[in-house]
KEBANU-881727 format. One line per field, with one value per residue (C-alpha): residue number from 1; residue in three letters; chain; x, y, z. Coordinates in Angstrom, 1 decimal. Example, Ala and Ser with C-alpha at 12.3 -4.5 7.8 and 13.67 -1.06 7.14 Angstrom:
REM KEBANU-881727
i	[1|2] .
aa	[ala|ser] .
ch	[A|A] .
u	[12.3|13.7] .
v	[-4.5|-1.1] .
w	[7.8|7.1] .
REM end
This chain:
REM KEBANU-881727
i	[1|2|3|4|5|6|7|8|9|10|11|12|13|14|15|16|17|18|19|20|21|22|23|24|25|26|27|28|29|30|31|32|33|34|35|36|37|38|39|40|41|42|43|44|45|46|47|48|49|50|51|52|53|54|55|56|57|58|59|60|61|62|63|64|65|66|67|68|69|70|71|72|73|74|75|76|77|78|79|80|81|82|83|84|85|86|87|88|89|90|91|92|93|94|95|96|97|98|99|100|101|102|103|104|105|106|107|108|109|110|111|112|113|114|115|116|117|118|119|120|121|122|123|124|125|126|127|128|129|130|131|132|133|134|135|136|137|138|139|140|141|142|143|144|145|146|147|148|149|150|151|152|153|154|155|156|157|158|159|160|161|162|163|164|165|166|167|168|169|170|171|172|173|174|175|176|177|178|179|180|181|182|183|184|185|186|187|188|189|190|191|192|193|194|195|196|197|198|199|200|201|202|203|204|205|206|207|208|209|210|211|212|213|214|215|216|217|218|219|220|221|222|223|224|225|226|227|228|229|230|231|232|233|234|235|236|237|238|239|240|241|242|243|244|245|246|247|248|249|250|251|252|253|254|255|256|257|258|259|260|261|262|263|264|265|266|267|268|269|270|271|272|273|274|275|276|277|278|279|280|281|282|283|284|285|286|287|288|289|290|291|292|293|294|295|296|297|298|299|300|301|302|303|304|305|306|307|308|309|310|311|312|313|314|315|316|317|318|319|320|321|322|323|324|325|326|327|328|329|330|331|332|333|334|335|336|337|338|339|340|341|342] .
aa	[unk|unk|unk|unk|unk|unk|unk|unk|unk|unk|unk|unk|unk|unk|unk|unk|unk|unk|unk|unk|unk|unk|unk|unk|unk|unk|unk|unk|unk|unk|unk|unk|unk|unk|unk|unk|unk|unk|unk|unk|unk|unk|unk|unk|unk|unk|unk|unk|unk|unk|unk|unk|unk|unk|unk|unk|unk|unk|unk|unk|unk|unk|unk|unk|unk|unk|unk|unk|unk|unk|unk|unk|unk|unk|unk|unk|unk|unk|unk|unk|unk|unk|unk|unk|unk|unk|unk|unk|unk|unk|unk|unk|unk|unk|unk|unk|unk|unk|unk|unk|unk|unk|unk|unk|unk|unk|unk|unk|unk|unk|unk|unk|unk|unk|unk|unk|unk|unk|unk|unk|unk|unk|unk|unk|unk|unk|unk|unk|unk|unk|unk|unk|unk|unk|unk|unk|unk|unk|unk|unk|unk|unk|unk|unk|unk|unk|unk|unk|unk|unk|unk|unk|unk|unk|unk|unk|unk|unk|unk|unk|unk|unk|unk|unk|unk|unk|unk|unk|unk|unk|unk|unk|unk|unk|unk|unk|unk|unk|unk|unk|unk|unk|unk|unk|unk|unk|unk|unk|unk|unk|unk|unk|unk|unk|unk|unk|unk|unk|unk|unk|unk|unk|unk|unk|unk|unk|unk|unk|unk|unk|unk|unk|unk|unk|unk|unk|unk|unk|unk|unk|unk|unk|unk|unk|unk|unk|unk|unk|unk|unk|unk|unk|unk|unk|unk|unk|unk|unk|unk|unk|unk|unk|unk|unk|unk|unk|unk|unk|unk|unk|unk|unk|unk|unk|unk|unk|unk|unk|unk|unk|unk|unk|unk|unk|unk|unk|unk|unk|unk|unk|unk|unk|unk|unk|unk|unk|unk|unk|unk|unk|unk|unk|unk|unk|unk|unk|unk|unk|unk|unk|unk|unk|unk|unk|unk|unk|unk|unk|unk|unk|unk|unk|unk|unk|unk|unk|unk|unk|unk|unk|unk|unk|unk|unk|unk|unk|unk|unk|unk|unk|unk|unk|unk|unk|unk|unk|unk|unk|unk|unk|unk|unk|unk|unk|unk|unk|unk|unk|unk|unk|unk|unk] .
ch	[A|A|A|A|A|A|A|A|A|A|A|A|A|A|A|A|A|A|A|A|A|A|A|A|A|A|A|A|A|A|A|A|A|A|A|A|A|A|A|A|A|A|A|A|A|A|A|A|A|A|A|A|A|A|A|A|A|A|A|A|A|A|A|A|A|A|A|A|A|A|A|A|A|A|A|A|A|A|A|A|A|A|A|A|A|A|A|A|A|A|A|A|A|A|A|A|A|A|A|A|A|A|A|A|A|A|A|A|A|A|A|A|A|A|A|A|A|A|A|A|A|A|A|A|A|A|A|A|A|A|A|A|A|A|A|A|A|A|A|A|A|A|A|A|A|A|A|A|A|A|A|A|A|A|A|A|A|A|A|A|A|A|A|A|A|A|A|A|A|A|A|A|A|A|A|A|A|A|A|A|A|A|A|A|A|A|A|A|A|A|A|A|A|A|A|A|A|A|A|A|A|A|A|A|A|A|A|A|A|A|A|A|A|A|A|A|A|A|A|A|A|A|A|A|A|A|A|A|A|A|A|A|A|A|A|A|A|A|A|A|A|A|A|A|A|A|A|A|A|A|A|A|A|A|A|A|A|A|A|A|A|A|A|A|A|A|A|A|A|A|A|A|A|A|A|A|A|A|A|A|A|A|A|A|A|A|A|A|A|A|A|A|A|A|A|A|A|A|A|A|A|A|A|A|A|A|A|A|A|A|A|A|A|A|A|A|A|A|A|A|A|A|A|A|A|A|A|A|A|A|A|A|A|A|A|A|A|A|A|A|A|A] .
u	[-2.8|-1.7|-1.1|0.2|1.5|1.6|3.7|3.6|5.7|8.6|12.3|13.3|11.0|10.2|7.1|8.7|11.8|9.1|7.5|10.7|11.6|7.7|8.0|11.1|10.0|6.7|9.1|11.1|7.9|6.7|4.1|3.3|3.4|3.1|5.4|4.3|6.0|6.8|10.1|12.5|16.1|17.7|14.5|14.3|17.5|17.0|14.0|15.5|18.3|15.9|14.6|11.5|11.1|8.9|7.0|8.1|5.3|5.4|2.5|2.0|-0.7|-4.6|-4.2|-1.8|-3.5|-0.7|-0.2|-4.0|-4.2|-0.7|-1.8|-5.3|-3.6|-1.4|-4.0|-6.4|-3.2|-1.7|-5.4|-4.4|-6.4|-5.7|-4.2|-2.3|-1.9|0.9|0.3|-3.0|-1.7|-1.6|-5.1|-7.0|-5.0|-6.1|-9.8|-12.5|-12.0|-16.2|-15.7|-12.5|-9.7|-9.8|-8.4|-6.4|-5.1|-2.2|-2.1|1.7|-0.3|-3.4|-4.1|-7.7|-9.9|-11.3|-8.6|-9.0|-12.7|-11.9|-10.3|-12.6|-10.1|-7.9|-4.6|-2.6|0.4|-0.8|-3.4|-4.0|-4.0|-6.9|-8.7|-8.6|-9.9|-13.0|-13.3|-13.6|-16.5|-14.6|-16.1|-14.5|-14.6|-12.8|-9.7|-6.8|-3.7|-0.3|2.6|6.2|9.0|12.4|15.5|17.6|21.0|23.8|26.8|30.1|29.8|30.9|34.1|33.9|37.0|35.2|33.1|35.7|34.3|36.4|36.8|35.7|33.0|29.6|27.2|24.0|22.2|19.0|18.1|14.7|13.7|14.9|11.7|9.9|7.5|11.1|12.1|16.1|16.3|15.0|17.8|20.6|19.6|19.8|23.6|23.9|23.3|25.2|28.7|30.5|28.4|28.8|25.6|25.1|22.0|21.2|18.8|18.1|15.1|14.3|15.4|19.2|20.4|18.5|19.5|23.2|23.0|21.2|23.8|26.2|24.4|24.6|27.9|27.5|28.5|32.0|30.0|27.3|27.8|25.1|25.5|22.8|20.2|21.3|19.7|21.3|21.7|22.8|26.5|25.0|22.9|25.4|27.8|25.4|24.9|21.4|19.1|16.5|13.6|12.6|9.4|6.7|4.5|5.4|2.5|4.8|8.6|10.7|13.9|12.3|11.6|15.2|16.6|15.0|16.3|19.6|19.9|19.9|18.1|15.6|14.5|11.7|9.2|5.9|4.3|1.4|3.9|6.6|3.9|1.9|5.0|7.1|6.4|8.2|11.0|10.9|12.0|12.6|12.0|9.3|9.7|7.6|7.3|9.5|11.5|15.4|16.4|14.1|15.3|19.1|18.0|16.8|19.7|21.9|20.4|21.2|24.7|25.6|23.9|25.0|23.4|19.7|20.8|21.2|17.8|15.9|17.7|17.0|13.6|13.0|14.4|12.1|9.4|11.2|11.3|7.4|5.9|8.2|10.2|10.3|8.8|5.8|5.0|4.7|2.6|0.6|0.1|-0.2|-3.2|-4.7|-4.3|-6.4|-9.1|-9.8|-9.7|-11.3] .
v	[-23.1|-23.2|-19.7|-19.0|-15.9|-14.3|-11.9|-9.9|-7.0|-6.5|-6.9|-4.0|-2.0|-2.0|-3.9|-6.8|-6.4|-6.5|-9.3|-11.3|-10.4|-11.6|-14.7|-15.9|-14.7|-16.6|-19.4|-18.9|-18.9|-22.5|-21.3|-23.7|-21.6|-21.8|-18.6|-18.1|-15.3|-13.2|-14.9|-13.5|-15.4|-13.3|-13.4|-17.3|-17.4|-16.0|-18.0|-21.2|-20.5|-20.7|-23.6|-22.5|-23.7|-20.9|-21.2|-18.7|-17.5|-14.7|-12.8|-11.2|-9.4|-9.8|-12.7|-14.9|-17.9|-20.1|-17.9|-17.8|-21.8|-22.9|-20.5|-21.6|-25.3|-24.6|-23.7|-26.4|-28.7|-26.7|-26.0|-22.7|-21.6|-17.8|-16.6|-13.4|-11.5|-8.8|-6.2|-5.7|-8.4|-11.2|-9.8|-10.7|-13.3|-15.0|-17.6|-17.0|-17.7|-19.4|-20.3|-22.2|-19.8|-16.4|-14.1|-11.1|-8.3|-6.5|-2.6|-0.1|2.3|4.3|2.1|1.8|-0.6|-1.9|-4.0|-6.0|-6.5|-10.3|-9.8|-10.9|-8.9|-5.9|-5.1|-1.6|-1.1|1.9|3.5|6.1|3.7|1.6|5.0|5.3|1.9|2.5|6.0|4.0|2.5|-0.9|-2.2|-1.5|-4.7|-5.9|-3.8|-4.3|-2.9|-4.6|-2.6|-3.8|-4.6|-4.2|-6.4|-4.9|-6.9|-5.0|-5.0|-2.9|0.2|0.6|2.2|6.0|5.1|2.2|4.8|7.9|10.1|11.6|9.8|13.4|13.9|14.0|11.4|12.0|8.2|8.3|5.2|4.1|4.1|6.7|8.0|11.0|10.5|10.2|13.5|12.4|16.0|17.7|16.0|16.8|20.7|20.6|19.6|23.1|23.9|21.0|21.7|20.1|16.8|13.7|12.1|8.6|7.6|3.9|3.2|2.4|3.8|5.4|8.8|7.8|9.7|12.8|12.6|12.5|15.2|17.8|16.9|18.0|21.6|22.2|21.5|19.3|16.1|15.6|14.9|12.0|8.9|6.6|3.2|2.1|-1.0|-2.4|-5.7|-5.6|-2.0|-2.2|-0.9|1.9|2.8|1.5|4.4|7.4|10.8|10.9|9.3|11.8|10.5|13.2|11.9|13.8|10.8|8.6|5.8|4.2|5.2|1.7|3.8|6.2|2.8|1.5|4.3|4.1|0.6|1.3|4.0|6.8|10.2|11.1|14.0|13.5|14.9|15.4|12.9|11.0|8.1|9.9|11.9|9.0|7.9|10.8|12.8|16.0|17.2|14.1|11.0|13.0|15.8|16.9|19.7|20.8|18.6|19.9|22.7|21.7|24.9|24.0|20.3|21.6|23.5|20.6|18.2|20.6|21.1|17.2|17.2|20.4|19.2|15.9|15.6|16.6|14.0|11.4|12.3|11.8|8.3|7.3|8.1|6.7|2.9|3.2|3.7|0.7|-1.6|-0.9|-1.5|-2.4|-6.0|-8.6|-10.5|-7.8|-7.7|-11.7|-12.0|-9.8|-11.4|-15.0|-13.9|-11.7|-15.3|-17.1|-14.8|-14.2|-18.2|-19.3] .
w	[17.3|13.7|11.6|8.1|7.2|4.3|2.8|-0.8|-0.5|-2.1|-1.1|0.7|3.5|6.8|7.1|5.3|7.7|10.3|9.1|8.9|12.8|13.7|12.2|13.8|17.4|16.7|15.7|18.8|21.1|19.5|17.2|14.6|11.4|7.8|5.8|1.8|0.2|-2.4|-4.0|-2.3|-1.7|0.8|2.7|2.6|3.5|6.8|7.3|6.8|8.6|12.1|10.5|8.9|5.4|3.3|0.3|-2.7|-5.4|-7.0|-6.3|-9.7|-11.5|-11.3|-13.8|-11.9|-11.1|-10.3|-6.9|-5.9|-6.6|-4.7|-2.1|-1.8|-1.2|1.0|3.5|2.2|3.2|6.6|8.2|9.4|12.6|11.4|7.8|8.3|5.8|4.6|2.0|0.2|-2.5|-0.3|1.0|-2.2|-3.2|0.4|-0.7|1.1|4.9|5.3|8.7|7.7|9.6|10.3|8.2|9.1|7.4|8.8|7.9|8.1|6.9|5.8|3.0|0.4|2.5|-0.7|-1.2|2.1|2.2|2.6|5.5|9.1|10.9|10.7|12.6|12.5|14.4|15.9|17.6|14.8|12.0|14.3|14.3|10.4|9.9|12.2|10.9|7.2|8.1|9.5|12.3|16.0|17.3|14.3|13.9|16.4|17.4|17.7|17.6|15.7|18.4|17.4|18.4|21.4|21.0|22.0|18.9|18.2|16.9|13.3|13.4|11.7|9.7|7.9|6.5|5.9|8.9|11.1|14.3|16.2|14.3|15.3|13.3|12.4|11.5|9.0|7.3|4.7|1.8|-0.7|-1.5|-1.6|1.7|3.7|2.9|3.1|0.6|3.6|5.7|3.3|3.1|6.8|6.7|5.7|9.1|11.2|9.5|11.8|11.7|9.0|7.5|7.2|5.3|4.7|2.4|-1.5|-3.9|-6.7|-5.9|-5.2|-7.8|-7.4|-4.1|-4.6|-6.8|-4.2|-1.9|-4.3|-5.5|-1.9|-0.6|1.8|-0.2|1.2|4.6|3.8|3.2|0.7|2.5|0.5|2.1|5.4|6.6|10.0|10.9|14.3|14.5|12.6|15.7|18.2|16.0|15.8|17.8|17.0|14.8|12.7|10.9|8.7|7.1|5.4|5.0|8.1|9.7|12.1|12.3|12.9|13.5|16.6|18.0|16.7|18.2|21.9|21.9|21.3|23.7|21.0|20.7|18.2|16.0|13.8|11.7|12.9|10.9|11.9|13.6|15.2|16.6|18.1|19.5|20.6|23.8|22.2|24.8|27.1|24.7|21.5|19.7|16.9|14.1|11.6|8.6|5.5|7.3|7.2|9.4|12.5|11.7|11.9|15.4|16.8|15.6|16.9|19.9|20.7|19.6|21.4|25.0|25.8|29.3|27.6|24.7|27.7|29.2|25.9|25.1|28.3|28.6|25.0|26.2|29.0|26.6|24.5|27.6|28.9|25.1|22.2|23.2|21.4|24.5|24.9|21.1|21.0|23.9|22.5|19.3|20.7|22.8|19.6|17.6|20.6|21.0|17.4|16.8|19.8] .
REM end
């Protein structure tokens, strides 16, 4: 079995920190793969660290030729069995699979279908995002779920002086993209209500700024801190009281499952992902999209019961440990590469 993936996205998200962590377990498991991606050094460092040697192009514009013809000959040269694909860009810039491999599309979200019509197969990595491909007309025996995994090793906390908190504070963890569907300016007005907690938000985007600045109109900057992008966020987890994913716009939610593995509670938005995943009350809690008060209700309702905050961490790595290993998620997609090649 022989698969090359590849990747377009850009540096920083998590479907290309997912791809990154898929790729090395696949490595780890003895699949013979092929990585082309989107020039990205700090990417290709990791990569060739494991000892996988990837191929950088740059994936530009409609006119970039030089990426459609290297990538075309790489898979004229490597024989793929399957072509993954990540991102609608390396989608199209994928040849025509005629009977050659199978191609595959993967989907994070509820993306334009048009843009992966060479695609033989489809995979989301949830169950709603499956429904929206066969709702768009996609055919059910081609779309497939496989969910992201997320890694489980156990690190020091990072220490609250490192980061000018208080060492009896309370820490509220939120990390992503700072953009508008993450609704971090959601999180920040609901500092007005947790005074006695500290905010650590990891994340870059174009909203940084603006960001900062609400932070400030309302008071509450002395108690976050911008840690801006963090490749290897685990101390941040191993540090936190509870983790809160605020989205408006959310298809998946990597820190909910971050968070379960790491023993953590949640309190999320109820966007499409969080809602999929969390059972509200049992390994989690769910709010109303874009209301900070019931957000700061239900944050506080974690840090001020620490028994209930137990329950839901535990009952959130159970959920962890049944469906979201590494060693469950790479089963999974080993047999998915077998039957759709065989």
């Amino acid at each position: 079995m022989k698969v090359l993936q590849s990747m377009a996205g850009a540096q920083h998200g998590g479907a290309e920190a997912f791809f990154t962590r898929l790729v090395l377990a696949l490595h780890r498991a003895g699949l013979e793969q092929r990585v082309v991606l989107r020039t990205d050094a700090e990417r290709a460092e990791q990569l060739m660290a494991a000892g996988i040697a990837p191929v950088q192009l740059s994936f530009g514009g409609p006119l970039d030729l030089a990426t459609r013809l290297r990538l075309r000959r790489e898979i004229a040269d490597f024989r793929p069995d399957v072509v993954l694909s990540w991102m609608s860009r390396a989608a199209d810039f994928c040849p025509p699979s005629r009977g050659r491999f199978v191609h595959c599309g993967r989907l994070g979200g509820y993306y334009n279908l048009k843009y992966y019509q060479r695609c033989d197969r489809l995979i989301g990595n949830t169950k709603g995002i499956v429904d929206y491909l066969i709702g768009e007309g996609w055919p059910a025996e081609r779309a497939h779920y496989l969910p992201n995994f997320v890694a489980a090793d156990q690190v020091a906390p990072t220490s609250r002086a490192e980061l000018s908190t208080p060492d009896d504070a309370t820490v509220v963890l939120a990390l992503g993209r700072l953009h508008a569907n993450k609704a971090f300016d959601v999180l920040i007005e609901a500092m007005r209500g947790l005074p006695n907690a500290y905010l650590w938000l990891a994340g870059e985007g174009p909203l940084a700024e603006q960001l900062k600045s609400r932070a400030v109109h309302l008071g509450v900057a002395p108690r976050i801190r911008f840690l801006g992008w963090r490749t290897a966020p685990a101390s941040l987890y191993a540090a936190a009281d509870v983790v809160v994913c605020p989205s408006r716009i959310e298809p998946l939610g990597n820190v909910v499952l971050e968070a379960w593995a790491r023993r953590r509670p949640v309190v999320a938005a109820a966007a499409a992902g969080p809602t999929e995943l969390i059972r509200d009350g049992v390994d989690g809690l769910l709010v109303p999209i874009d209301d900070a008060n019931a957000l700061a209700r239900a944050v506080d309702r974690v840090l001020s019961n620490r028994a209930a905050a137990a329950t839901l961490a535990g009952n959130g790595h159970d959920r962890f440990l049944a469906e979201f290993t590494e060693d469950k998620v790479v089963a999974r997609y080993l047999r998915f590469f077998d039957e759709v090649s065989g």
